[in-house]
Residue, then its C-alpha position, 0 to 999 in steps of 0.5 A: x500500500x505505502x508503494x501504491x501511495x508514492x506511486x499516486x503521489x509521483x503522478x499528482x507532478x503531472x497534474x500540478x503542472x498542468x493545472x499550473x499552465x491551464x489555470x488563469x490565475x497562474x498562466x505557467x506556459x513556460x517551462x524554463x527548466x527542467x533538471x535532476x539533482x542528488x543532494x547529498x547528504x539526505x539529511x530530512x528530505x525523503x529522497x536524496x534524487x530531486x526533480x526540479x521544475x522551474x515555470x515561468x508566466x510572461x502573462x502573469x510575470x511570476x514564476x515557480x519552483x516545483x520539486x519532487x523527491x525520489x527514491x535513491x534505489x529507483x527513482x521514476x517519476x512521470x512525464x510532463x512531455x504532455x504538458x510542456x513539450x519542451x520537457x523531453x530534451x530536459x528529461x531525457x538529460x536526467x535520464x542520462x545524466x541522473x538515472x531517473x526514469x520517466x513514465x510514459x517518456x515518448x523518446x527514453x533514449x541516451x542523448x549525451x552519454x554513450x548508450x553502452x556507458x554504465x552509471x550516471x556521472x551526475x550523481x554524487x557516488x559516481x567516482x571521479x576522474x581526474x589528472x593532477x594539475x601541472x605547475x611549476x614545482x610539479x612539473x618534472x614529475x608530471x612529465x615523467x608520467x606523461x606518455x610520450x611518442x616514441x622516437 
């Protein structure tokens, strides 16, 4: 029952948004943008992956930050492709990015990573690479772990 609830609950972002864009008080016909976020550390919040939408009204000149919260094991939350078309390319970066999964998404597809790239460099566990900055007192080192081309 409690997983039917968060379930219920991802769909209401749907319907928040397209109450938003359709009301005449709000006038939301701009999404500026739509992102993934990993908050590390979780702290209160009841997941540490967050969808941020950012709404915008040149009617109304006002905006609004909506987030949603989710599971960091599996995070899956719906798609506002109908409401905002222009949420496909921001969804499909969370996607790529992120790992988050997006009901009903028209195009799931990868768009920035390779399609056989495992993990997703956004999130905070992901581990990082790096190559250690060369300067002045460091150079003689560095360039002895350079590759050179051979003669």
């Amino acid at each position: 029952a409690n997983d039917e609830a968060a379930a219920e609950t991802l769909k209401l972002i749907r319907e928040a948004c397209r109450f938003l864009r359709d009301d005449p008080g709000t006038r939301m016909h701009y999404l500026r943008l739509v992102t993934g976020v990993d908050r590390l550390p979780a702290g209160e919040t009841p997941g540490r992956i967050e969808m941020v939408y950012h709404l915008w009204s040149y009617e109304k000149r006002h905006g609004i930050v909506l987030r949603v919260h989710l599971d960091r094991d599996s995070p899956v939350v719906d798609t506002v492709c109908d409401v905002w078309p222009v949420a496909n390319w921001g969804e499909r970066e969370a996607f790529d990015l992120m790992g988050i999964t997006f009901k009903n998404h028209p195009d799931p597809r990868r768009i920035l990573m390779p399609k056989d790239w495992v993990g997703y460099p956004q999130r905070k566990d992901y581990p990082l690479g790096y190559e250690t900055v060369q300067f002045t007192f460091n150079f003689d080192e560095i360039m002895r772990q350079k590759p050179h081309a051979t003669e």
